[in-house]
N, C-alpha and C positions, 0 to 999 in steps of 0.2 A: 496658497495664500499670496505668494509675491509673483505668481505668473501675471498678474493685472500692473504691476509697477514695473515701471520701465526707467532705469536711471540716466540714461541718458537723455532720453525724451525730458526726464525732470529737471535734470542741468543745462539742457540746451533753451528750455524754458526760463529758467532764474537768468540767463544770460541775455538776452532776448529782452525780457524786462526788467531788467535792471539798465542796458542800452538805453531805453525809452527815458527811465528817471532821469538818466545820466546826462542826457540830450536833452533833457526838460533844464535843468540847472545849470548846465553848460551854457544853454540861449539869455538866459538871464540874469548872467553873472559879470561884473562890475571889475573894478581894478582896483577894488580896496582890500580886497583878501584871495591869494589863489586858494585852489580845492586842491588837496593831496590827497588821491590813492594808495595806502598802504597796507601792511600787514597785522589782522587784526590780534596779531601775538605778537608782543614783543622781542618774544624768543624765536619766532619762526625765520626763515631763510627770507632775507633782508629784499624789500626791493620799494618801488616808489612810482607814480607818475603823478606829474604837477600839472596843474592847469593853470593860467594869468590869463587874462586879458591885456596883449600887450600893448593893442590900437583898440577905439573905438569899435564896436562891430566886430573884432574879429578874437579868436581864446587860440593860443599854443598852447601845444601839449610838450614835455619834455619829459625825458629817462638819461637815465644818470650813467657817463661808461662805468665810472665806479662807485659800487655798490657796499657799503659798510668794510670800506678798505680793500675791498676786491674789482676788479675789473671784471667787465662784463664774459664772457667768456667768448669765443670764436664761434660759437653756433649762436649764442644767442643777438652778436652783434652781425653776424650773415640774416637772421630770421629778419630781424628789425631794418636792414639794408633791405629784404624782400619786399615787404609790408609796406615800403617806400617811405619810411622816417629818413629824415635827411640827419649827417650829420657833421658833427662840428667838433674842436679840439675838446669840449667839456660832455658832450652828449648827443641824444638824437632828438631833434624838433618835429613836431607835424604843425602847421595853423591853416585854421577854417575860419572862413565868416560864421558869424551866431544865428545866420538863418541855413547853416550846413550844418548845427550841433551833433543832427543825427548821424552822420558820415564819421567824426572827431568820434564819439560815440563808440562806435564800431569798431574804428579803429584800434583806442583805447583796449576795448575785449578784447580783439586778435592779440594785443600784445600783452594782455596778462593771461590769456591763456597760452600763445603757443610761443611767450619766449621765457614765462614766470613760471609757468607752467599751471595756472590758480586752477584746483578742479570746480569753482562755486567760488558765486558773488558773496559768500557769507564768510569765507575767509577775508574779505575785506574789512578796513577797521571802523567802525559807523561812527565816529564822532566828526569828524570834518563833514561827512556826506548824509547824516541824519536823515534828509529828508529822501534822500536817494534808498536809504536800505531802509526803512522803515514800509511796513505795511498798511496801505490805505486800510479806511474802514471800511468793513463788508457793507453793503447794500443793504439799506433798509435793517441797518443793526438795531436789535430794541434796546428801550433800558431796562437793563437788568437790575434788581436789587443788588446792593452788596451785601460781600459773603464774605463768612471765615476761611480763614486759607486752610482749611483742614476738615471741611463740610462735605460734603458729599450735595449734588444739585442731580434732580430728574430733570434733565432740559429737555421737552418736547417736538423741539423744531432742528433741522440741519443749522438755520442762521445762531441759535443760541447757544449750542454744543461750541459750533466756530467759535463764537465769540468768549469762549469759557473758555476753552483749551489757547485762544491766542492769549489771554490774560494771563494764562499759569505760565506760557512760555516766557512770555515776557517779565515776568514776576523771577524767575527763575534767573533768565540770563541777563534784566537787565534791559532791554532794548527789543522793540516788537521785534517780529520773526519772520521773514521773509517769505513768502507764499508764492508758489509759480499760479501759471493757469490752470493747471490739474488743481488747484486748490492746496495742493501738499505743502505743509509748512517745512523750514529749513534748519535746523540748528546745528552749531557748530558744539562739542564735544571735548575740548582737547585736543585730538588728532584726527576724533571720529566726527563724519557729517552722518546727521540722523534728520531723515523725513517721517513728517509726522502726518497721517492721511487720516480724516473723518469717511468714513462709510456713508453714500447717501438717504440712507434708511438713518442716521444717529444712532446706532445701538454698537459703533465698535469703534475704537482707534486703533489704528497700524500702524507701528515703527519701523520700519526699513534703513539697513546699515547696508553701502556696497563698500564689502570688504578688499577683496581678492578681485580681480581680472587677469584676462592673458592666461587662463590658466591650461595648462594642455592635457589631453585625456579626458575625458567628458566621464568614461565606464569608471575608471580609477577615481573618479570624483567624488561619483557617486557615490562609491564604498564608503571614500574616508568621512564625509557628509555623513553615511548614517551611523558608523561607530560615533562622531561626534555628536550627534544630534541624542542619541544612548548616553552622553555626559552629562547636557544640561538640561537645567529644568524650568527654565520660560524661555530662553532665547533660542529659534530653530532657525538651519542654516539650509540655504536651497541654491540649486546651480541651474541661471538664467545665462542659455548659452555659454560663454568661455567666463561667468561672472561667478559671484560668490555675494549672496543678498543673507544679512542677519535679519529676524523679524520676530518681532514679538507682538502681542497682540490684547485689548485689555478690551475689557464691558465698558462701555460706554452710558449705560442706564444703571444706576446711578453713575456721574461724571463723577468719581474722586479724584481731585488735585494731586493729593498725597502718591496715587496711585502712578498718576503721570510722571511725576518726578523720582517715583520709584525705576519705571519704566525704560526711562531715558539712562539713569546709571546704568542699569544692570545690561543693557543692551551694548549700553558702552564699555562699560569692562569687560565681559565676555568678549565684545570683538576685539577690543585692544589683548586683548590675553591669547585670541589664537591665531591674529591673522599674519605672523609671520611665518607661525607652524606650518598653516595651510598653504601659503605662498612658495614657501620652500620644498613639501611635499606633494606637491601639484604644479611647480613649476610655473609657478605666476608671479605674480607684481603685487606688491599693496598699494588701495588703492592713496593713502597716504604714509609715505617715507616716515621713520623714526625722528629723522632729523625735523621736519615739520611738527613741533609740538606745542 
């Protein structure tokens, strides 16, 4: 079941367009309020980037050397010297004209992924950038009646299932839910990022969790995968290359809400519950740190 998802293809996608938003907003922002990228937990490992408009036509971007009382560290203030951020006795600057948004944009990504280390635009915190993490409407969405949040709906078409299952997400956490191109929705968990995929028939949803990477031993994997996969009883664990993918699976004909949001815990606890087991016994990495929570 999880040989067809591919997590990195799906992250390099949410990154990619989430660029695009970012580059949309960045061209048409003013000097009356900058944009701050931050961390969408308050609890998580602290970091920031600002954007102003400091001349007509043109947006800086800045990062902070010190970060919630701490100084940036020696790798990450070399990465950001790479990446060509200039800096200064307070921090590092980039500025672009607003018809460069896209390039500021990019940059932007380079530096929350490889000096924050962000695995996913959905770690970012959506109230500053709404319109940036928020997901368009599907194409040709219909009107649907409204429904009880505990109904059960036969939705006959791919477009109505979508537009069901992005209502529950959003219903749930708050704030639509990020879609790459593959269509796969995004939500963040706690610690855990969970994709949430429509089948293009409508008759399934799949939750995919990448737990574990870097893990070494492929044979040895294998093993401990199927003792534990003998423990529980909806969420099944499968090893995609050097990965470690959680995935559960529900009917989609009738669409239960209740179900969805059953779905998304129990995938979530289960992984939170073994993936440090598995990291340590397989000699991997999680794919998010404890201290991230």
């Amino acid at each position: 079941m999880t040989d067809e998802f591919n997590f990195d293809h799906s992250v390099d996608q949410a990154w990619r367009r989430f660029g695009i938003r970012l580059s949309g907003v960045l061209s048409m922002m003013d000097e009356t309020e900058p944009l701050l990228l931050q961390p969408c937990d308050p609890g998580d490992t602290q970091w920031y980037i600002r954007f102003t408009q400091e001349a007509k036509g043109w947006v800086e971007a800045y990062v902070p050397l010190i970060l919630d009382g701490q100084p940036l560290s020696d790798e990450q203030v070399a990465t950001l010297d790479d990446l060509g951020w200039k800096k200064n006795e307070k921090g590092f600057l980039l500025k672009y004209s607003q018809d460069l948004t896209v390039e500021l944009a990019d940059a932007a990504n380079e530096v929350l992924r490889k000096v924050f280390h962000l695995e996913h635009p959905v770690f970012i915190h959506p109230s500053v950038l709404e319109e940036v993490l928020t997901e368009p409407a599907v194409e040709e969405e219909p009107n649907l009646p409204a429904r009880e949040e505990t109904a059960a709906f036969a939705y006959l078409s791919f477009i109505e299932l979508t537009v069901g299952v992005r209502e529950e997400l959003t219903r749930i956490f708050g704030t639509p839910p990020m879609r790459d191109q593959d269509g796969d929705y995004a939500v963040r968990v706690g610690s855990t990022m969970i994709f949430v995929r429509i089948t293009p028939d409508s008759q399934e949803i799949r939750l995919f969790s990448m737990i574990v990477h870097d893990i070494a031993g492929r044979s040895r994997a294998a093993e401990v995968l199927n003792d534990v996969n003998a423990h529980t009883r909806w969420v099944r664990f499968s090893l995609v290359r050097d990965k470690i993918i959680a995935a559960l699976s529900l009917y989609a004909t009738p669409f239960v809400p209740a179900h969805l949001r059953q779905a998304i815990t129990e995938i979530a606890t289960v992984a939170d519950g073994v993936d440090d087991l598995l990291a340590d016994s397989l000699h991997g990495k999680t794919t998010f740190p404890d201290e991230v929570s």
